[in-house]
C-alpha positions in Angstrom: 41.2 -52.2 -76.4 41.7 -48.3 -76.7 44.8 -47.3 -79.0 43.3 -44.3 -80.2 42.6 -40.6 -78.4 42.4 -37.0 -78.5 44.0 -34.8 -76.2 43.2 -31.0 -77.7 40.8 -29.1 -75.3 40.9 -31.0 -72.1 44.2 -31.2 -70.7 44.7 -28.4 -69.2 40.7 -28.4 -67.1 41.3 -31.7 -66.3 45.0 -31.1 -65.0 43.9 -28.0 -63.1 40.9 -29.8 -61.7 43.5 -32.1 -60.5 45.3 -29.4 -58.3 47.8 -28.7 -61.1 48.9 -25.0 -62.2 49.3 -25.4 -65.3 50.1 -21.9 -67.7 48.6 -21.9 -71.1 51.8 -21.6 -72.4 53.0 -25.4 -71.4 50.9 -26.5 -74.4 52.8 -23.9 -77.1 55.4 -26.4 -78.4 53.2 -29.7 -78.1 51.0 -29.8 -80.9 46.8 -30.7 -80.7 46.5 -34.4 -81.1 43.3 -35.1 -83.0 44.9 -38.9 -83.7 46.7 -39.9 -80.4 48.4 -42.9 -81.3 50.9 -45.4 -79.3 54.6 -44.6 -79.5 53.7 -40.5 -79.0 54.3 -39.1 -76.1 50.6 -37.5 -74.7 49.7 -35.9 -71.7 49.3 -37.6 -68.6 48.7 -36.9 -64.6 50.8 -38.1 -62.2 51.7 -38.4 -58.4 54.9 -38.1 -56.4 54.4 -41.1 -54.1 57.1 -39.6 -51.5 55.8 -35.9 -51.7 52.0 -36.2 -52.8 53.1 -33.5 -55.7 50.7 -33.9 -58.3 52.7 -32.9 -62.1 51.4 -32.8 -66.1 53.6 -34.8 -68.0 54.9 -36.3 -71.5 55.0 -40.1 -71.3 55.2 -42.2 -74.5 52.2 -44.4 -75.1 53.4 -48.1 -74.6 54.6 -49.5 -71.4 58.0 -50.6 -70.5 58.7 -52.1 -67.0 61.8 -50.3 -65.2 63.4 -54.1 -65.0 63.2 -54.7 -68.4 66.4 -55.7 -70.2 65.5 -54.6 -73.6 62.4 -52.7 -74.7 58.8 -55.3 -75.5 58.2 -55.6 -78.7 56.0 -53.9 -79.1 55.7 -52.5 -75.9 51.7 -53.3 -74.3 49.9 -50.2 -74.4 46.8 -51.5 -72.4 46.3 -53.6 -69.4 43.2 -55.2 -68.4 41.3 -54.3 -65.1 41.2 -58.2 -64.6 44.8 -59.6 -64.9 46.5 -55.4 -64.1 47.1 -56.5 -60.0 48.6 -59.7 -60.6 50.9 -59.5 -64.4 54.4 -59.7 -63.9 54.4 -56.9 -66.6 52.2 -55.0 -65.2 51.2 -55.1 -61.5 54.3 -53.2 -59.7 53.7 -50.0 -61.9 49.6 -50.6 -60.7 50.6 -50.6 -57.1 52.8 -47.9 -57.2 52.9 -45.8 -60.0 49.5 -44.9 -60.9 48.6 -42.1 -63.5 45.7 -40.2 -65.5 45.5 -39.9 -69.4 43.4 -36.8 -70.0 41.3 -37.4 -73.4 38.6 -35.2 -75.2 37.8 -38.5 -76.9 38.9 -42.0 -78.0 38.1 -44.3 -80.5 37.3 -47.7 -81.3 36.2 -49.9 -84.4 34.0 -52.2 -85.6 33.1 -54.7 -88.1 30.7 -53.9 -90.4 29.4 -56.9 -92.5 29.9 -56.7 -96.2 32.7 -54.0 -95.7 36.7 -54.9 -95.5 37.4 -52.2 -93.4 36.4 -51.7 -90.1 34.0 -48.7 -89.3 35.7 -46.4 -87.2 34.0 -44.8 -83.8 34.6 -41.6 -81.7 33.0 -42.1 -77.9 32.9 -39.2 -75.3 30.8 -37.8 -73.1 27.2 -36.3 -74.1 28.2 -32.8 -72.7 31.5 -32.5 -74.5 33.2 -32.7 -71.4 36.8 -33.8 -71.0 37.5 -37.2 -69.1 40.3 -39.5 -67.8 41.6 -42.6 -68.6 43.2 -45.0 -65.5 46.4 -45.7 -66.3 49.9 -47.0 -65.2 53.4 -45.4 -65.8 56.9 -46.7 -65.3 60.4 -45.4 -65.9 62.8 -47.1 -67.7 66.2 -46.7 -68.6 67.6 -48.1 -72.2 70.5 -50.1 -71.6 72.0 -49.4 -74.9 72.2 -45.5 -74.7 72.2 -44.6 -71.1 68.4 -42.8 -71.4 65.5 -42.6 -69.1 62.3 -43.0 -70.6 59.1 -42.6 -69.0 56.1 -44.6 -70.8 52.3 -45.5 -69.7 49.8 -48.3 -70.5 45.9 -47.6 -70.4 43.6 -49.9 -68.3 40.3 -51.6 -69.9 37.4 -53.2 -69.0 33.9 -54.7 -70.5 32.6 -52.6 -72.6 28.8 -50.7 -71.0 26.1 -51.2 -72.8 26.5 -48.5 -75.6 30.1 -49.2 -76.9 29.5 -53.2 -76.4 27.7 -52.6 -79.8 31.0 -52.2 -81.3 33.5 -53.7 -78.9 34.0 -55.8 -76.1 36.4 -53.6 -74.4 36.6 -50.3 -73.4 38.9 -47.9 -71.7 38.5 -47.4 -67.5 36.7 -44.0 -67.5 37.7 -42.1 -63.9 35.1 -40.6 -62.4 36.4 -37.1 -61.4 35.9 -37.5 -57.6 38.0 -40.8 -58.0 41.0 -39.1 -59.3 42.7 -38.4 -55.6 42.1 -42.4 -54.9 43.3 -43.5 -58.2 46.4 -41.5 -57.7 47.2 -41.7 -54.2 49.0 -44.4 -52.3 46.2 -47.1 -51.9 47.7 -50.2 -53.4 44.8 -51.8 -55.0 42.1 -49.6 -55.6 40.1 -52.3 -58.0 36.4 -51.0 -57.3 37.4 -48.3 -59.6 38.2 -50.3 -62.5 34.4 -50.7 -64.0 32.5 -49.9 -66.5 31.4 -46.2 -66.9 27.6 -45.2 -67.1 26.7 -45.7 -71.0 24.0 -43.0 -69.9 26.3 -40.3 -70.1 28.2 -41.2 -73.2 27.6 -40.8 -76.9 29.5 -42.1 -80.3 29.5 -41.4 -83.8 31.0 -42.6 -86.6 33.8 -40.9 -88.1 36.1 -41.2 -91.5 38.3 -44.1 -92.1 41.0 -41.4 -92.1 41.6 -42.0 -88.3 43.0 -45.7 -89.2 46.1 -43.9 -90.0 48.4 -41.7 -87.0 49.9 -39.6 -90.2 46.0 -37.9 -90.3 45.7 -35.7 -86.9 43.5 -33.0 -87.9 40.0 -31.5 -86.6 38.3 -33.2 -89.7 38.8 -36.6 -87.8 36.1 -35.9 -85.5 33.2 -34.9 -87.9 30.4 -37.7 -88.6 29.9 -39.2 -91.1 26.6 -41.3 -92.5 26.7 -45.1 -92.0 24.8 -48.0 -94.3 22.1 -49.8 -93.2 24.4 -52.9 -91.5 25.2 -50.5 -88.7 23.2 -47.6 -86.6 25.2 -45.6 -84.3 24.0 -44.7 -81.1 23.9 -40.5 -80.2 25.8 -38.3 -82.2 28.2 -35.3 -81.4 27.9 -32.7 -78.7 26.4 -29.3 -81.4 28.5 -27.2 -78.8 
């Protein structure tokens, strides 16, 4: 599962790298998000499957299929790599509408025994290095006021070796010379949908703060110790 991101520092790289102009100035009236939660509308990378055009956009996290009648409840906001081609719910939007989350980070949880709350993680990449998320969009129009609204869904997969010590799941992690396939036309690029390289990723753990989406601040990120029933596995980038 991933329900949990941060989109601060890498949207705009990973958008440009993308072929996207994007000014500095897009960002001014959309706020850091230290805590990206489902519901918000975040970032994401899309394609015009008529003109190729390739455009930074504001989708709200949870996916609603354009023939829905009435909006899920609550709407999925992840797909799995497994089931993504073939779901009712899911497999138009992965055949045709296609799309990138750009993340600085994301988080995940896990059990700790003797403790009632889960220990929250943050996992990235061991350079500090911005990365995407596969993902699916779709465009749907509320019946009961007229509106268009655009939402996404984020694709898993098994976890790699380093976050299977804390879930079974993790988030399909794009390799940057995949993004023109994952976007493009192909209709079933599954190869893609794998496991990233545990080798180039790190986690930490990080406060119990991040279990709520009312705490979005830069304090989020910063480790903090663990007891003995747990040992995380690298630590945060120093840059």
């Amino acid at each position: 599962m991933c329900g949990r991101a941060v989109q601060v520092k890498g949207i705009i790289p990973l958008a440009v790298f993308s072929g996207i102009d994007v000014p500095d100035s897009r960002m001014a009236n959309v706020p850091p998000r230290y805590n990206a939660a489902p519901s918000q509308e975040l970032w994401v990378i899309r394609q015009n499957g008529d003109r190729g055009e390739r455009s930074l956009d504001l989708l709200r996290w949870g996916l609603i299929p354009y023939w829905c009648k009435e909006k899920p409840k609550p709407p999925p906001i992840n797909a799995k790599a497994e089931t993504v081609a073939t779901l009712p719910m899911f497999r138009d939007a992965y055949a045709r509408r296609r799309c990138i989350m750009p993340v600085d980070l994301f988080f995940e949880w896990k059990a700790i025994k003797g403790e009632k709350v889960k220990q929250p993680f943050a996992i990235g990449m061991k350079d500090g290095s911005p990365f995407g998320l596969a993902g699916i969009w779709e465009n749907w129009k509320d019946p009961s006021t007229g509106e268009w609204v655009r939402t996404f869904a984020v694709l898993t997969t098994d976890a790699n070796v380093m976050v299977a010590d804390i879930h079974d799941r993790m988030p399909v992690i794009l390799r940057r010379e995949d993004f023109d396939r994952w976007l493009g036309v192909e209709p079933d690029p599954g190869d893609l949908l794998r496991p990233y390289p545990a080798a180039a990723m790190t986690m930490w753990p990080v406060s119990t703060r991040v279990n709520s989406p009312r705490n979005d601040d830069e304090d989020l990120l910063k480790p903090v110790p663990l007891g003995s029933s747990a040992s995380p596995q690298g630590g945060p980038n120093p840059a």
